[in-house]
C-alpha positions in Angstrom: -12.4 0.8 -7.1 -10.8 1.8 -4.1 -7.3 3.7 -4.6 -4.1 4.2 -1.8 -1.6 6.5 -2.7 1.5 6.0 -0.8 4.7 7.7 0.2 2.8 10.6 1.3 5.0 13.5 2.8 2.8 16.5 2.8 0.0 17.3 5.4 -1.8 19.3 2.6 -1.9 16.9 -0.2 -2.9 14.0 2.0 -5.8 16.5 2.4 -6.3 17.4 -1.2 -6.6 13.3 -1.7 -9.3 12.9 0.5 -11.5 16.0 -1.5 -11.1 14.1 -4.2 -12.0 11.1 -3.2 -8.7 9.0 -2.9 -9.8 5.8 0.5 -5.7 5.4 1.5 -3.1 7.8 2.0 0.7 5.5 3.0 3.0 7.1 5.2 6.3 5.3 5.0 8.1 4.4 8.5 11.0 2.4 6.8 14.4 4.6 7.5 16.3 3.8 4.1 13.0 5.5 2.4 13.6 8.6 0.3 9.7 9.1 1.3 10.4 8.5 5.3 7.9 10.2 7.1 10.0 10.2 10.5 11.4 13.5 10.4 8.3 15.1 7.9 5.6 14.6 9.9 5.3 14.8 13.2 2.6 12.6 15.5 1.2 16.5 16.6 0.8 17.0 12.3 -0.5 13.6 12.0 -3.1 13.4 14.2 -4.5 17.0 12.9 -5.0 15.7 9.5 -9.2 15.0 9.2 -11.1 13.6 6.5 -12.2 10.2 5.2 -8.7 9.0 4.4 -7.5 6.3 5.9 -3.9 6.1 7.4 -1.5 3.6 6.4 1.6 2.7 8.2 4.3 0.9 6.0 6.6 -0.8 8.1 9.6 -3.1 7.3 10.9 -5.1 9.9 10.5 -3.1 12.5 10.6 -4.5 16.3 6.9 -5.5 17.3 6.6 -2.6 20.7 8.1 0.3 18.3 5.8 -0.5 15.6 2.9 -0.2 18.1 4.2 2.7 19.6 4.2 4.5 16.3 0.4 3.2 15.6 -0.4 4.0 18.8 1.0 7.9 18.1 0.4 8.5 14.6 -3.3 7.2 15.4 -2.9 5.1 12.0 -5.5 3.0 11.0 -3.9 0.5 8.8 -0.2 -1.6 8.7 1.5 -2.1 5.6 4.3 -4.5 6.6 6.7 -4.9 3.8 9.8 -6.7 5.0 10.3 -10.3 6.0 7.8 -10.5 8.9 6.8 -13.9 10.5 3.4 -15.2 10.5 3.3 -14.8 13.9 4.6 -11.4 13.6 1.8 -10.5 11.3 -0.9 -12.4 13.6 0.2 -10.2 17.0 0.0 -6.9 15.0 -3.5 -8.0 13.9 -4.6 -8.3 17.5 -4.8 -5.1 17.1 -4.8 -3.2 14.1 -5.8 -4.2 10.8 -2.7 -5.3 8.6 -2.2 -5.8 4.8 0.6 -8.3 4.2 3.1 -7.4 0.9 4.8 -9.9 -0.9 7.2 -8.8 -3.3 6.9 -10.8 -6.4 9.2 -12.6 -9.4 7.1 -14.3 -12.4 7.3 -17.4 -11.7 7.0 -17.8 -7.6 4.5 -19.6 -6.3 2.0 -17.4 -4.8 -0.8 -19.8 -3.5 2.4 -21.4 -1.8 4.0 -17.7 -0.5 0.4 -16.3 0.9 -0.9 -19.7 2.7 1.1 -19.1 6.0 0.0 -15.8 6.2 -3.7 -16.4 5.6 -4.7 -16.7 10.1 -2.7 -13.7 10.9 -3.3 -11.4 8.2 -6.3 -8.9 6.9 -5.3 -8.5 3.3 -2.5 -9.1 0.9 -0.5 -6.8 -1.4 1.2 -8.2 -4.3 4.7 -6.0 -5.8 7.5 -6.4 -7.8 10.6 -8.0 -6.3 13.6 -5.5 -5.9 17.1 -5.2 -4.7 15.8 -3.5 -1.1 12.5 -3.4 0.4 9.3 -1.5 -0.3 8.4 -0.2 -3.7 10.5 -0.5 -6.3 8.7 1.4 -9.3 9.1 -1.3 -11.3 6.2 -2.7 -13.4 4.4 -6.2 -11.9 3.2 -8.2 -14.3 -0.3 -8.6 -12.9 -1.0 -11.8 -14.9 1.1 -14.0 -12.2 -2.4 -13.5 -10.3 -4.3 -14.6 -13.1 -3.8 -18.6 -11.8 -3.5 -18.1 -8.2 -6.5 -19.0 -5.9 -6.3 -15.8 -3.6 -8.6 -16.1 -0.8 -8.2 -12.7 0.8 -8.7 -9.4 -0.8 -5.4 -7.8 -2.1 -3.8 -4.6 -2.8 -2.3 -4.1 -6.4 0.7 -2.6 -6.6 3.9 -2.5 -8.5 5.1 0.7 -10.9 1.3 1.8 -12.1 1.2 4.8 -13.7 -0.8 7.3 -15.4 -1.8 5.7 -18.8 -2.8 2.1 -16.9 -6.4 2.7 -15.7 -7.8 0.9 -19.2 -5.3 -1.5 -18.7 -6.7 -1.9 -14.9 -10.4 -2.0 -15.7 -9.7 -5.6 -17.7 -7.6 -6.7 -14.9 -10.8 -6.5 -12.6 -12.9 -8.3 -15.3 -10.8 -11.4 -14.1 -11.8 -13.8 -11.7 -9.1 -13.5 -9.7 -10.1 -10.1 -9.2 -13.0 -10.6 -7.1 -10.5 -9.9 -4.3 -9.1 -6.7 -5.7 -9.8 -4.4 -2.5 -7.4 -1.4 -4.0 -5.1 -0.5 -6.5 -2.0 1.4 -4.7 0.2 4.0 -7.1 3.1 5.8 -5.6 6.3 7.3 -7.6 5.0 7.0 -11.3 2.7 10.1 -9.7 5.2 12.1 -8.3 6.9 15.4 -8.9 9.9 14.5 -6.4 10.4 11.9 -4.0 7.4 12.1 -1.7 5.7 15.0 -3.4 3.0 14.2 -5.5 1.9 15.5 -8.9 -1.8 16.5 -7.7 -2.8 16.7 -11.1 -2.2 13.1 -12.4 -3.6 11.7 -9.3 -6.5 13.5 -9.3 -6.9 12.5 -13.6 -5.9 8.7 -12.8 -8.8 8.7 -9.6 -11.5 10.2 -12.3 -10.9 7.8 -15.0 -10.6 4.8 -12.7 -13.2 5.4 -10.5 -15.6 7.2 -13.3 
């Protein structure tokens, strides 16, 4: 199982995640984020980060030339767009750069219904708990929601895991539904502060999940 860590802050730990074996590192380009990466990494830091890891953008509604600008610097290799982007939207980002879709979820929405206009334009889905504001919220999804939903692209998992839930996880992907599971993302359930992760719990949570 492939894991993303997001909200990443620090060159070093992004570095530390890829020794131990973590695919996604999310760098968080949204302003109102207490984990903005804008004025804690630079493009010069950025680009001087090696490894395996790939690099994902999250964006939220950000004008379509300044988000390419910023992929375009930041050499990213993934979009996260989290906001209320357009299909269209979605479809001229993926003319160049792969994107992951995020829908931010209540129980009872229809999610074959939410996804289908999004299913040209975008590479992969990622399914979160609905908040007040955008991005993560921390807040526990309910991961059965999926369980009746044909999903026809492979999604990110998201929503307020935390150390404890990789049992919980492994009979998720026993599901049907989760033949499309592509990675599990984890963010502030992990962290020390905001954007500072506790190294140790990631590194437990990627041994047991991926053990």
């Amino acid at each position: 199982m492939r894991i993303k860590v997001c909200g990443m802050t620090l060159p070093e730990q992004v570095t530390a995640l890829d020794e131990m074996g973590v695919d996604f590192a999310g760098f968080i380009f949204y302003p109102k984020s207490p984990r903005f990466i804008g004025n804690k990494i630079s493009p010069e830091k950025m680009r001087q980060i090696r490894g395996h890891i790939a690099k994902v953008g999250v964006f939220v509604n950000m004008a379509y030339d300044e988000l390419m600008k910023t992929v375009e610097d930041y050499r990213l290799d993934m979009v996260q767009l989290h906001g209320d982007e357009s299909p269209h939207y979605c479809e001229k980002v993926a003319n160049y750069v792969t994107i992951v879709k995020a829908f931010r979820l209540t129980d009872n929405d229809p999610i074959d219904w939410i996804v289908r206009p999004y299913h040209e334009g975008s590479d992969m889905y990622m399914f979160d708990t609905l908040g007040a504001g955008y991005g993560g919220t921390g807040r526990k999804f309910d991961w059965n929601v999926l369980k009746k939903a044909s999903i026809e692209k492979l999604f990110f998992l998201s929503g307020g895991i935390e150390p404890g839930d990789e049992e919980r996880l492994k009979e998720f992907m026993k599901e049907p539904v989760a033949k499309k599971l592509f990675s599990v993302d984890i963010n502030s359930k992990f962290e020390i502060g905001a954007g500072v992760k506790d190294m140790e719990k990631v590194k437990m949570f990627v041994k047991t999940l991926k053990g």
